[in-house]
TITINU-720581 format. One record per residue (C-alpha): residue number from 1; residue in one letter; chain; x, y, z. Coordinates in nm, 3 decimals. Layout:
TITINU-720581
<r NUM,"A","A",<X,Y,Z>>
...
end
This chain:
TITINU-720581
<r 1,"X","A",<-2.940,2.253,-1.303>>
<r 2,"X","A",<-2.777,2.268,-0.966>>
<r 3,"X","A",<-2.443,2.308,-0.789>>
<r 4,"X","A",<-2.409,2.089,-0.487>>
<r 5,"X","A",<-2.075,2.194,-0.248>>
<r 6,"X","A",<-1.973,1.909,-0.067>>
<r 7,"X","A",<-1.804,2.053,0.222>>
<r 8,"X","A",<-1.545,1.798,0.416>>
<r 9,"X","A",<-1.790,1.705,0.754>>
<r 10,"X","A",<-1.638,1.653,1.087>>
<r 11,"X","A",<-1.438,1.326,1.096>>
<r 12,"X","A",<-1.376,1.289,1.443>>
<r 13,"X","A",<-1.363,1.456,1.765>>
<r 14,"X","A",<-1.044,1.737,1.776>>
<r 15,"X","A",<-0.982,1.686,1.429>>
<r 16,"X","A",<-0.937,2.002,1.279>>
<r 17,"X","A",<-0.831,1.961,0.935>>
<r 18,"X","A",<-0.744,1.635,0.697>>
<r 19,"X","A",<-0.504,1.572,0.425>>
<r 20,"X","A",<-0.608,1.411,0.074>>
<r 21,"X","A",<-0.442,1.100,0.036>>
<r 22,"X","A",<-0.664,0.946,-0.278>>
<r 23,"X","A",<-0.874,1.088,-0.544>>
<r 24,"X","A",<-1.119,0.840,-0.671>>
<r 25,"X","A",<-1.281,1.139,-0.905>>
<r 26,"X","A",<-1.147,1.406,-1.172>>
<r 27,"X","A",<-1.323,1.737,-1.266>>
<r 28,"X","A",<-1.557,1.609,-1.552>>
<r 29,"X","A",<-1.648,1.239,-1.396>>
<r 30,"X","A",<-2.021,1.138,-1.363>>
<r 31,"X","A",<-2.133,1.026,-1.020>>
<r 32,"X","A",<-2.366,0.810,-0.841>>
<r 33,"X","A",<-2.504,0.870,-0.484>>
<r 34,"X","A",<-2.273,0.702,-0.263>>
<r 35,"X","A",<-1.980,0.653,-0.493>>
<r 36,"X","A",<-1.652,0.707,-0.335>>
<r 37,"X","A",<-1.511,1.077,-0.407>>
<r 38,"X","A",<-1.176,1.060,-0.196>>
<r 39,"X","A",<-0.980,0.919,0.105>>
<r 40,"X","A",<-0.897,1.179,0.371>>
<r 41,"X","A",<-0.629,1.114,0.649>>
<r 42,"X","A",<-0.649,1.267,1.006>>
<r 43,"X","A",<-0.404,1.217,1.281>>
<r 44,"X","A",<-0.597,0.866,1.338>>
<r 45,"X","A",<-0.682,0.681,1.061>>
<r 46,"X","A",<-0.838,0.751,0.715>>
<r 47,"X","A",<-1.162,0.836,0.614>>
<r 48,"X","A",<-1.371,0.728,0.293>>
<r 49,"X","A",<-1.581,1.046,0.151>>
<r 50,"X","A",<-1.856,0.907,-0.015>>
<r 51,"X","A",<-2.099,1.138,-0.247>>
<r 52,"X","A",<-2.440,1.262,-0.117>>
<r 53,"X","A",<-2.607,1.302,-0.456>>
<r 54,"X","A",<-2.569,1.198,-0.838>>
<r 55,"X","A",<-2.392,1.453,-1.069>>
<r 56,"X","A",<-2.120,1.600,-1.266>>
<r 57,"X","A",<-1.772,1.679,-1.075>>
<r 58,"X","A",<-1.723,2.044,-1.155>>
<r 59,"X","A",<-1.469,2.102,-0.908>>
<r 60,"X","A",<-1.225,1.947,-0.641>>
<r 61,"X","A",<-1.016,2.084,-0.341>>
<r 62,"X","A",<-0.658,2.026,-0.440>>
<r 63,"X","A",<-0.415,1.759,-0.512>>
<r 64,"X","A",<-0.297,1.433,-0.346>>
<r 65,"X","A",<-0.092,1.542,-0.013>>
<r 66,"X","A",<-0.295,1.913,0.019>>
<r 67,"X","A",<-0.491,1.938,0.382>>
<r 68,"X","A",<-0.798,2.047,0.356>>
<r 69,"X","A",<-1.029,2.228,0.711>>
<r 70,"X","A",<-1.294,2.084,0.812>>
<r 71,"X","A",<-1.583,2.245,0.707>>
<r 72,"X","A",<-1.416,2.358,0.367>>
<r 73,"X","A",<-1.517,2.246,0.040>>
<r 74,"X","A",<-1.446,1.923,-0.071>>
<r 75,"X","A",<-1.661,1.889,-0.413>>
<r 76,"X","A",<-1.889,2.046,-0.606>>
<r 77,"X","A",<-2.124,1.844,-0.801>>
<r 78,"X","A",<-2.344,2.012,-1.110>>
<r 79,"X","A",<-2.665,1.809,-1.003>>
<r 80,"X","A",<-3.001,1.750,-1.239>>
<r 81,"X","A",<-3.258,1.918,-0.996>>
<r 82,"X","A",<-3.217,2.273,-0.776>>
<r 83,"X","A",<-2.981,2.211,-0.435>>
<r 84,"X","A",<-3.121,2.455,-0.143>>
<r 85,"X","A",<-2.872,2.654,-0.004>>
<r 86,"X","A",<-2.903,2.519,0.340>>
<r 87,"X","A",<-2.810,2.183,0.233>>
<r 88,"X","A",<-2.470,2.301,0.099>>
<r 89,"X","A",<-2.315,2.383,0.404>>
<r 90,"X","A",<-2.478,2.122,0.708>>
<r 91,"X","A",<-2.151,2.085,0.871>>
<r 92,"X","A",<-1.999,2.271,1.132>>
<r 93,"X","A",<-1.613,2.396,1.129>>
<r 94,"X","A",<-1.480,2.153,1.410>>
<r 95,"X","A",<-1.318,2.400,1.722>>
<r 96,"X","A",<-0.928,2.501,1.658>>
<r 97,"X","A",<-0.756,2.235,1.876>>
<r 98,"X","A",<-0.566,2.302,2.179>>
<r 99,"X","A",<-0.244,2.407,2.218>>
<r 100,"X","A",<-0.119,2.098,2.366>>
<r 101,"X","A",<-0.285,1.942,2.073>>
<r 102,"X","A",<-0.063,2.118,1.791>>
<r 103,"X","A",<0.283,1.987,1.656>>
<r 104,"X","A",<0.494,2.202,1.445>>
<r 105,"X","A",<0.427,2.042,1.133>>
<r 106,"X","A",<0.709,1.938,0.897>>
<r 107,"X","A",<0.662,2.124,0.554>>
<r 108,"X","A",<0.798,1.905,0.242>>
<r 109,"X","A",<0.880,2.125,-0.008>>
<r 110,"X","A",<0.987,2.049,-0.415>>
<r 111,"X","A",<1.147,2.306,-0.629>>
<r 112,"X","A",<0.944,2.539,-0.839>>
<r 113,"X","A",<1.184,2.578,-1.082>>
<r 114,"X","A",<1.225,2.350,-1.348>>
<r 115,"X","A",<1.465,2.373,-1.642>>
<r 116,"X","A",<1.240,2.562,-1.870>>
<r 117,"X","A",<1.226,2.815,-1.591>>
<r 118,"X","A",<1.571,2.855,-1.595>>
<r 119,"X","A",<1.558,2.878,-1.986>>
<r 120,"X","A",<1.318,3.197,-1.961>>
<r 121,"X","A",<1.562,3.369,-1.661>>
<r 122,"X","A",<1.862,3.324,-1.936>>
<r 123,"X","A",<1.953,3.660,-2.154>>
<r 124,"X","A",<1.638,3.741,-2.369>>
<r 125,"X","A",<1.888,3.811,-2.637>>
<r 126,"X","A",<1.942,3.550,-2.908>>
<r 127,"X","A",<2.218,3.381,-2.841>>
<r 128,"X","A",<2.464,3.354,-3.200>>
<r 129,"X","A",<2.438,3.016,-3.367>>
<r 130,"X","A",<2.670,2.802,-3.278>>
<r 131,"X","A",<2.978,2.679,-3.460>>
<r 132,"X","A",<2.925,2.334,-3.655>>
<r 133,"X","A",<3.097,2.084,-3.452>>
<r 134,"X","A",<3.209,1.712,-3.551>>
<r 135,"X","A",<2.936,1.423,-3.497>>
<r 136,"X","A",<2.965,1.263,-3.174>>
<r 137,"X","A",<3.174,0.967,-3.103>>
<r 138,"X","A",<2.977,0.624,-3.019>>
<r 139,"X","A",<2.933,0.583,-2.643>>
<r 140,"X","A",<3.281,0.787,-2.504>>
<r 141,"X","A",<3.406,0.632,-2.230>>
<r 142,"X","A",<3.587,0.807,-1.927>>
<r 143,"X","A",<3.933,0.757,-1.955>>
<r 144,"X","A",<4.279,0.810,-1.779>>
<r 145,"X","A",<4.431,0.709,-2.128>>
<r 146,"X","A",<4.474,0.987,-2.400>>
<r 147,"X","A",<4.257,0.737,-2.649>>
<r 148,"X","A",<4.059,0.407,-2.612>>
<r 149,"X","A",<4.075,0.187,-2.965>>
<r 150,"X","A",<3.781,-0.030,-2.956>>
<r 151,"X","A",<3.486,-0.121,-3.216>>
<r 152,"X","A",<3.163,0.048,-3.201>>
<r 153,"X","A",<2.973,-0.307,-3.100>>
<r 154,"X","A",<3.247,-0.346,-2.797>>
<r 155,"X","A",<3.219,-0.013,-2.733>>
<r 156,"X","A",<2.850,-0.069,-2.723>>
<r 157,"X","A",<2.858,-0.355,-2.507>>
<r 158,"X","A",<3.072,-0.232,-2.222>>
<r 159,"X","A",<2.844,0.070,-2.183>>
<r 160,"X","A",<2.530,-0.192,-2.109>>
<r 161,"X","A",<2.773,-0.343,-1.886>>
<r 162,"X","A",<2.901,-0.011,-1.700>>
<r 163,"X","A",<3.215,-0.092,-1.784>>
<r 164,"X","A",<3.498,0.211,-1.814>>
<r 165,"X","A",<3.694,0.101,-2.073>>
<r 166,"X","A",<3.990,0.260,-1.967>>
<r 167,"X","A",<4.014,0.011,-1.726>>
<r 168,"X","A",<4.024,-0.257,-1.947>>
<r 169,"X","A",<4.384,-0.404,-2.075>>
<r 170,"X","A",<4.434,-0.510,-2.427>>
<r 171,"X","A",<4.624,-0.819,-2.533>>
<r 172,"X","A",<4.740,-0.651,-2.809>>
<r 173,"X","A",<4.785,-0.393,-3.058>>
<r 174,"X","A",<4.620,-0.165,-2.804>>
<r 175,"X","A",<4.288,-0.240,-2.953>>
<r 176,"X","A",<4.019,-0.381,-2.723>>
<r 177,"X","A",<3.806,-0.665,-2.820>>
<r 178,"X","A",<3.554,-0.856,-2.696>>
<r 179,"X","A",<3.829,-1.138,-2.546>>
<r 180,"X","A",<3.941,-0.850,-2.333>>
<r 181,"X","A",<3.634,-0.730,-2.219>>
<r 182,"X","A",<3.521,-1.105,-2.119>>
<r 183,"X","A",<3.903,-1.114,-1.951>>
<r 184,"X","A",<3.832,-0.810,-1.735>>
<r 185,"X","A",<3.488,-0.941,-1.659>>
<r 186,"X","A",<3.591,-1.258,-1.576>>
<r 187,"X","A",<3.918,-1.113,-1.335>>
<r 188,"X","A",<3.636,-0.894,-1.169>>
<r 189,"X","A",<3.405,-1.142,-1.082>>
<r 190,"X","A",<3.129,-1.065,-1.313>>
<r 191,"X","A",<3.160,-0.715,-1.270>>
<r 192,"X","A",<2.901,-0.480,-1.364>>
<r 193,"X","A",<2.844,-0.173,-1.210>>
<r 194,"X","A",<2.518,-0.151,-1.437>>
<r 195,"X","A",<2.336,0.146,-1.539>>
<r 196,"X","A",<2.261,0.453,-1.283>>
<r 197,"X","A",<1.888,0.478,-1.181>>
<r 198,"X","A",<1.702,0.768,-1.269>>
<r 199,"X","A",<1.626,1.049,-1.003>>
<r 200,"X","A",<1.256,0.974,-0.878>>
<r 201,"X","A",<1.109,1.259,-0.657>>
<r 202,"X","A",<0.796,1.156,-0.473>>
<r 203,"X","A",<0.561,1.354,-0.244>>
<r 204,"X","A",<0.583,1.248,0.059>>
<r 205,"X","A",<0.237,1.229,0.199>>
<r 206,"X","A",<-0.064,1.036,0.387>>
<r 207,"X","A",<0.095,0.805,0.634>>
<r 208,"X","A",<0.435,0.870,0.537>>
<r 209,"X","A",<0.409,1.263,0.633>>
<r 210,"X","A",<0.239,1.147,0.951>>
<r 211,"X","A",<0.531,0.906,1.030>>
<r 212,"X","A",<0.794,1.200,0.962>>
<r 213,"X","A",<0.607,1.465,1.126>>
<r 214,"X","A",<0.555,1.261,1.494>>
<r 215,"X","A",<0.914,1.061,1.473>>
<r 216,"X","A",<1.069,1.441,1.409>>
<r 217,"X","A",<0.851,1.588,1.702>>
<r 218,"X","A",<0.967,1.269,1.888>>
<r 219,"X","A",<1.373,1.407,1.847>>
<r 220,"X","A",<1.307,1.720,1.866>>
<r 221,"X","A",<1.090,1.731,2.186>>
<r 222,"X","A",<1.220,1.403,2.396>>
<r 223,"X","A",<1.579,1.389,2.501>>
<r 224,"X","A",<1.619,0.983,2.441>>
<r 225,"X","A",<1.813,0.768,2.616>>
<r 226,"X","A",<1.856,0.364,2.556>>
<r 227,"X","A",<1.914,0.110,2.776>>
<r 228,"X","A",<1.982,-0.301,2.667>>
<r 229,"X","A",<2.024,-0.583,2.885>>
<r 230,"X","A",<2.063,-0.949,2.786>>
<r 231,"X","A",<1.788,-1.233,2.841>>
<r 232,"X","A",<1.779,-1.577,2.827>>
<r 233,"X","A",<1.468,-1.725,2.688>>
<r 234,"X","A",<1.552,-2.088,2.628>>
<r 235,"X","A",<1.312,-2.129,2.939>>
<r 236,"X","A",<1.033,-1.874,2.801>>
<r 237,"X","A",<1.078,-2.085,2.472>>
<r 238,"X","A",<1.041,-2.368,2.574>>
<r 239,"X","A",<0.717,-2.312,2.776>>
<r 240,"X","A",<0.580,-2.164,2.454>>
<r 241,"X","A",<0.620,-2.503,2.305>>
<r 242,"X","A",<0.440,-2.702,2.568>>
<r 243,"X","A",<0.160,-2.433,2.516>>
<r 244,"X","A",<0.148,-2.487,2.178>>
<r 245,"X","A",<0.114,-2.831,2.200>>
<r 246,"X","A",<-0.152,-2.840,2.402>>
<r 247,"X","A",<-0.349,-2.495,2.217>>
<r 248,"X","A",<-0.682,-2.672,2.063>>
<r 249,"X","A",<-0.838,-2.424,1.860>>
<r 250,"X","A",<-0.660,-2.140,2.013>>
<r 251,"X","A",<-0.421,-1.913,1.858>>
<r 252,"X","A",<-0.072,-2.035,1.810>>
<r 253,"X","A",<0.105,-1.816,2.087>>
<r 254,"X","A",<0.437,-1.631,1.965>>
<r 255,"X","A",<0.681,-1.481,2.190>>
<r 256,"X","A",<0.460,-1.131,2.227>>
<r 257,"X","A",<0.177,-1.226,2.436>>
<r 258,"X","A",<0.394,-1.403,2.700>>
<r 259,"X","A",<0.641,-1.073,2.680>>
<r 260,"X","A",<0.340,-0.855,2.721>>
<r 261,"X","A",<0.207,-1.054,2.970>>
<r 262,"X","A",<0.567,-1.018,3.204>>
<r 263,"X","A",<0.558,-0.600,3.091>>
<r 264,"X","A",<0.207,-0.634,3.266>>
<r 265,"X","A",<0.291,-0.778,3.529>>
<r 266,"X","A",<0.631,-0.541,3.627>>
<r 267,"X","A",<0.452,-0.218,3.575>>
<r 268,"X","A",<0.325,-0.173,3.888>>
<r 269,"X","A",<0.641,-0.156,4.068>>
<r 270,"X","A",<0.741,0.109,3.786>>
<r 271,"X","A",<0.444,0.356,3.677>>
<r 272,"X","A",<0.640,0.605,3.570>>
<r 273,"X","A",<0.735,0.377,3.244>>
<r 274,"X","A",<0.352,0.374,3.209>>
<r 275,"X","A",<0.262,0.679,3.158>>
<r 276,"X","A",<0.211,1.027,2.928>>
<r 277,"X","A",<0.420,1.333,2.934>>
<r 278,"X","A",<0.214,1.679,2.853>>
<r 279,"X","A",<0.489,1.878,2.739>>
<r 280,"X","A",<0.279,2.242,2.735>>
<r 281,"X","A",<0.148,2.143,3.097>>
<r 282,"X","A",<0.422,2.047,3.245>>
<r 283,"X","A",<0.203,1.714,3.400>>
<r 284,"X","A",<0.306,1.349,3.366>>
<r 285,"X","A",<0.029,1.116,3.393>>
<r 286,"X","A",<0.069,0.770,3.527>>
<r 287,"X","A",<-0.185,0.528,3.418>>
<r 288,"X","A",<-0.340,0.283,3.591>>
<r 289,"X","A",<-0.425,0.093,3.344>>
<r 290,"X","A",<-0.191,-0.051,3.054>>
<r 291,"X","A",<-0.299,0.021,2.699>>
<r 292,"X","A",<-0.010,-0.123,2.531>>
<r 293,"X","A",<0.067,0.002,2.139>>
<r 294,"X","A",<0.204,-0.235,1.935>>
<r 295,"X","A",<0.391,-0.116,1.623>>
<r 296,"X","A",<0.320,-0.245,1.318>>
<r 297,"X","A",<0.446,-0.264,0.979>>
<r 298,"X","A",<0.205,-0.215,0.688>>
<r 299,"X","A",<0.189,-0.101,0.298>>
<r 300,"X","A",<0.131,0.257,0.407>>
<r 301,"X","A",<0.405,0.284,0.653>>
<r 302,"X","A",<0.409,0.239,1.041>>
<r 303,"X","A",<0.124,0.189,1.249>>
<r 304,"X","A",<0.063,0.143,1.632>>
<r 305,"X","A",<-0.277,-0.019,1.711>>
<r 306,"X","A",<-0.350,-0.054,2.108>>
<r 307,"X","A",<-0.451,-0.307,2.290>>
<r 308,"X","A",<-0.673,-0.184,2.552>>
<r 309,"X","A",<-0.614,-0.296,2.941>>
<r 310,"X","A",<-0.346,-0.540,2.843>>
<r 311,"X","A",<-0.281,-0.625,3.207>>
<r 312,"X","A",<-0.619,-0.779,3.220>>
<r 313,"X","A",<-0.615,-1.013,2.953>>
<r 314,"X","A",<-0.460,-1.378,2.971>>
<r 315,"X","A",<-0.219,-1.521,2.675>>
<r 316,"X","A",<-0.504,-1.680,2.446>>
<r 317,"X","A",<-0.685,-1.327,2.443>>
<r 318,"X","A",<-0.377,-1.114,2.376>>
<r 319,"X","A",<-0.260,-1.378,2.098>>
<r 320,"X","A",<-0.614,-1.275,1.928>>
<r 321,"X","A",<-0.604,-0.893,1.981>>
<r 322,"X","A",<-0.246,-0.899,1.806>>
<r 323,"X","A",<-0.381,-1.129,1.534>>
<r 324,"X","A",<-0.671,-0.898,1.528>>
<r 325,"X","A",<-0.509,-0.561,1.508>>
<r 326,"X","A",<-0.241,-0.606,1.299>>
<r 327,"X","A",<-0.459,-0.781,1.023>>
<r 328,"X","A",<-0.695,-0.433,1.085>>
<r 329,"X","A",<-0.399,-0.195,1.070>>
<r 330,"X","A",<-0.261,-0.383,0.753>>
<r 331,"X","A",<-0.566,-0.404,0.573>>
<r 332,"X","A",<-0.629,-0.061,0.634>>
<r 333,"X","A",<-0.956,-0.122,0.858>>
<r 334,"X","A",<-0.836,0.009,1.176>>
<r 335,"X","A",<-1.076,0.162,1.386>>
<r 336,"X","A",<-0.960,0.566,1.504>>
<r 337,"X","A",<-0.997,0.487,1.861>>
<r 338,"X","A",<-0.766,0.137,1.786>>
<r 339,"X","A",<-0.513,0.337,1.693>>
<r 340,"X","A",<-0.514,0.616,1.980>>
<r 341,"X","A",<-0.488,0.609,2.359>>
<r 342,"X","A",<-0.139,0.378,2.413>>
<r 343,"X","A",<0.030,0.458,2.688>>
<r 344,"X","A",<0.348,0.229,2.655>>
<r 345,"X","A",<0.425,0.110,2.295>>
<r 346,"X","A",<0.651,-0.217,2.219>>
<r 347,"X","A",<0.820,-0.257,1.864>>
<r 348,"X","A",<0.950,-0.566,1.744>>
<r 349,"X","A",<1.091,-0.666,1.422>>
<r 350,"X","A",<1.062,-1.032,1.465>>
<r 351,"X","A",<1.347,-1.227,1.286>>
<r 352,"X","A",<1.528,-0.871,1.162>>
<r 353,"X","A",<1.517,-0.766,1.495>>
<r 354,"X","A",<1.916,-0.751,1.496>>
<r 355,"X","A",<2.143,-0.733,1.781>>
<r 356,"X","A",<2.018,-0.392,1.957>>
<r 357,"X","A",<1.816,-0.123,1.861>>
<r 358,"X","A",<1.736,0.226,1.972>>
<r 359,"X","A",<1.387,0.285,1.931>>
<r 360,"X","A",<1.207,0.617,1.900>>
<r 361,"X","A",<0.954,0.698,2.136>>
<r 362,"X","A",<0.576,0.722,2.079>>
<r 363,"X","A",<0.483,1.054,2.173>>
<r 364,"X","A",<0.369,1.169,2.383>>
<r 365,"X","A",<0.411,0.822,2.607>>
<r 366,"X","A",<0.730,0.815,2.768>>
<r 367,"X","A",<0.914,0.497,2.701>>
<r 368,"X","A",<0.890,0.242,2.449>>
<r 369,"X","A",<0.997,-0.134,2.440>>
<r 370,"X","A",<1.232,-0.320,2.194>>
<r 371,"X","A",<1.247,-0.705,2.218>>
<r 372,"X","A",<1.554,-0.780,1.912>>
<r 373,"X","A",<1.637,-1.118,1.746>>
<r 374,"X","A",<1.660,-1.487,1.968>>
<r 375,"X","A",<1.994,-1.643,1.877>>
<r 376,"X","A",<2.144,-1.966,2.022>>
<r 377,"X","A",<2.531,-1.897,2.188>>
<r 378,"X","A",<2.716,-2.139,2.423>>
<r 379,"X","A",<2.717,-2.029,2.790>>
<r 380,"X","A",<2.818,-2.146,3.086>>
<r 381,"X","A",<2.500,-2.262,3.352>>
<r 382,"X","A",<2.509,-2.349,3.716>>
<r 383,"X","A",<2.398,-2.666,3.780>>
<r 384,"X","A",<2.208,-2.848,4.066>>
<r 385,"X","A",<2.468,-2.955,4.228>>
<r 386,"X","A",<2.665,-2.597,4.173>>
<r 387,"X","A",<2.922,-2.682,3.894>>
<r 388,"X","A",<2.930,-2.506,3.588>>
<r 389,"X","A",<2.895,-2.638,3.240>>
<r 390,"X","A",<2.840,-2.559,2.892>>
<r 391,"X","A",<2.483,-2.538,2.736>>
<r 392,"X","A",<2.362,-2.396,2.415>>
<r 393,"X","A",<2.114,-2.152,2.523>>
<r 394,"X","A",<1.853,-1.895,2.345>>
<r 395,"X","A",<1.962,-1.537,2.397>>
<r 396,"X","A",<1.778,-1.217,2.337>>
<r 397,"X","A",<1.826,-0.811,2.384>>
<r 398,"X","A",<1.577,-0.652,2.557>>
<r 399,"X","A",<1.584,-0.257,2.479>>
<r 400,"X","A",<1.424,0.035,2.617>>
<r 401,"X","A",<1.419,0.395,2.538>>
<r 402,"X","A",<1.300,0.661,2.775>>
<r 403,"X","A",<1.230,1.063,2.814>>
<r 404,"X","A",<1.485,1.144,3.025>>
<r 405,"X","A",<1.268,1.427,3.205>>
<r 406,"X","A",<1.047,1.181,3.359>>
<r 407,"X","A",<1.264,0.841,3.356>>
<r 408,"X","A",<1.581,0.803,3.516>>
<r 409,"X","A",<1.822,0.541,3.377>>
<r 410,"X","A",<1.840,0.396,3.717>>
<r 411,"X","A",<1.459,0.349,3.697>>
<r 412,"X","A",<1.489,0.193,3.364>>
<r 413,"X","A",<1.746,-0.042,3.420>>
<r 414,"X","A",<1.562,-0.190,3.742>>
<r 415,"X","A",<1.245,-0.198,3.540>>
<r 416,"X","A",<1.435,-0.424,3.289>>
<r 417,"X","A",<1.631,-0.611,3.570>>
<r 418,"X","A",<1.278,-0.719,3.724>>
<r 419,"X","A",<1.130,-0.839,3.370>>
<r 420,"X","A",<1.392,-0.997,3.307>>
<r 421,"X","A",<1.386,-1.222,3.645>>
<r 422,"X","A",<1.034,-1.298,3.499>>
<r 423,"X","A",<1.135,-1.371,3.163>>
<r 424,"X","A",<1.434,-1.647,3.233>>
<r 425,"X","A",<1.109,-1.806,3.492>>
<r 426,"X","A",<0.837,-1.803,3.319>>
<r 427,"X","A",<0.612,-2.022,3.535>>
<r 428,"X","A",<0.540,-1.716,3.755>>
<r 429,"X","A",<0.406,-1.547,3.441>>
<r 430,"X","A",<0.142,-1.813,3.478>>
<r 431,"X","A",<0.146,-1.820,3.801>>
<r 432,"X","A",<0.009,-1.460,3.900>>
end
């Protein structure tokens, strides 16, 4: 017999250390070369650990949420046949990352204590036994009366239904009865204020830590500020239809590629929205080139898949990168480098986009793009002939958040100003 240390290889370049997100194995579980052991997450995606040899699981790392160094032991399997020593530990510690690499990381931590904790910190000595005390009442209501009269069964009944009885009026006697309790219910409008959930904690780990630990770095390191302006899209809309019409086997276009198509287009007049702020260095990078992260709602919790050189690709090909990525990022088969790299980041919550929002930047980028809900409101339009009427238009907010050390709000607000020139004609989108 053999032990075989499976030590957690390097997952990716800068990567450090990885957090356990899955176990697919237990201490005592037979295994096949190849068979899954456990998911790890890095700052970029997660990574399947699969088993180098057949064995017995004699021992694991930690538990769901721990982060484990690269390098470190993962698993060790009790194997049939001797395991050299050199093949236990093939993998390099990755290099400590930079400084401008580290975020103070955001420490979730549970009580230790429970109640039998609490029980063994009491007085060691015996306590007296206590005095005998009268069985307990059925289901006691809270009260503001000195006594509710009521049977056991309505009693009963009003506790599945939440209902205080001492809020309840009876038509007589001062006994309440079922009548009474169907009165008040019926007065109320079906009230019930039903029965209190149960306290759940839950870990928070995986994708959700990630999500807490960069949107708190965000607010902590980025002094936000928010600016929204107003577009009309009837025109934008209505250009999307013709497209549509007329799409063969292409993608149905949504309102996002034509959107990121007029972002494209404005940057150049505004690279400071395009770029990356290195907080230790003190250096703001503006890019060239717009790799343009798209936020994106999965099971697991946020993600923000890029696609690269956005300013070079036309409306068909950026309908099928965001059909691409987001059925990658949802599914969970999102490439590390897909995820990495943005340099401007839009968010948009489609139909819930609401009124206005205030997004939070994507660190370390330095401004981030919020297109909210279309509505239809009456407004009044110039004409050819320059008199004004009334037209039901298609309205939408445009917002933008910004790090205030390398943005101005006067820079943001043109930026917006000039897309949204494009937006309400969007002929010169397809123009250019």
């Amino acid at each position: 017999m053999g032990r075989y240390t499976f030590n957690l290889p390097d997952i990716g370049e800068g990567i450090a250390e990885a957090e356990i997100v899955d176990w697919h194995v237990k201490v005592g579980d037979t295994v096949d070369e190849d068979d899954r052991l456990a998911d790890m997450m890095t700052d970029k995606a997660t990574v399947e650990m699969e088993s180098p040899v057949a064995g017995k699981v004699v021992e694991i790392a930690g538990e769901i949420g721990d982060t484990i160094a690269i390098g470190s032991m993962l698993v060790v399997i009790e194997t049939e046949g001797e395991v050299e020593v050199e093949e236990v530990a093939d993998v390099e510690p990755a290099p400590a990352p930079k400084a401008d690499e580290v975020e103070e990381r955001i420490e979730v931590e549970t009580s230790d204590a429970s109640d039998a904790d609490d029980a063994i910190a009491a007085d060691p000595e015996p306590a007296p036994a206590p005095a005998p005390t009268p069985a307990p009442q059925p289901a006691p209501e809270p009260t503001n009366q000195t006594k509710v009269l009521a049977s056991p069964a309505v009693r009963a009944r009003a506790k599945d239904l939440g209902v205080d009885l001492g809020q309840v009026k009876p038509a007589e006697d001062g006994r309440i009865r079922h009548g009474d309790l169907d009165a008040f219910l019926s007065y109320n409008g079906g009230y019930s204020a039903g029965k209190a959930r149960a306290d759940e904690e839950k870990k928070v780990i995986g994708m959700r830590r990630r999500i807490a630990e960069n949107m708190s770095a965000s607010k902590r390191n980025i002094p936000h500020f928010t600016y929204v302006e107003e577009v009309d899209v009837t025109a934008m809309e209505e250009l999307r239809a013709q497209l549509n019409a007329n799409k063969g086997d292409k993608p149905k276009l949504t309102m996002l590629p034509l959107l990121i198509s007029a972002i494209c287009q404005t940057i150049p007049d505004f690279p400071m929205i395009n770029a990356r702020y290195d907080d230790e260095g003190g250096v703001v990078t503006r890019h060239g080139s717009v790799h343009l992260g798209m936020a994106t709602q999965t099971d697991a919790g946020l993600m923000v898949p890029v696609i690269k050189d956005a300013q070079s690709k036309n409306l068909w090909q950026l309908a099928n990168e965001i059909l691409r990525l987001a059925e990658a990022a949802r599914d969970g088969k999102a490439k590390s480098d897909e995820l990495s790299g943005s340099t401007l980041t839009i968010t948009s919550l489609g139909p819930l986009g609401g009124v206005a929002t205030t997004p939070v930047i994507n660190r370390p980028e330095v401004a981030i793009i919020g297109p909210n809900r279309i509505v239809e409101r009456p407004m009044f339009v110039k004409g050819p002939d320059g008199t004004e009427r009334i037209e039901k238009r298609k309205l939408m907010n445009i917002s933008i958040s910004c790090d205030h050390r390398v943005v101005d709000g006067w820079d943001a607000a043109s930026f917006i100003q000039q897309l949204k020139r494009l937006i309400e004609a969007p002929a010169n989108i397809l123009a250019s």
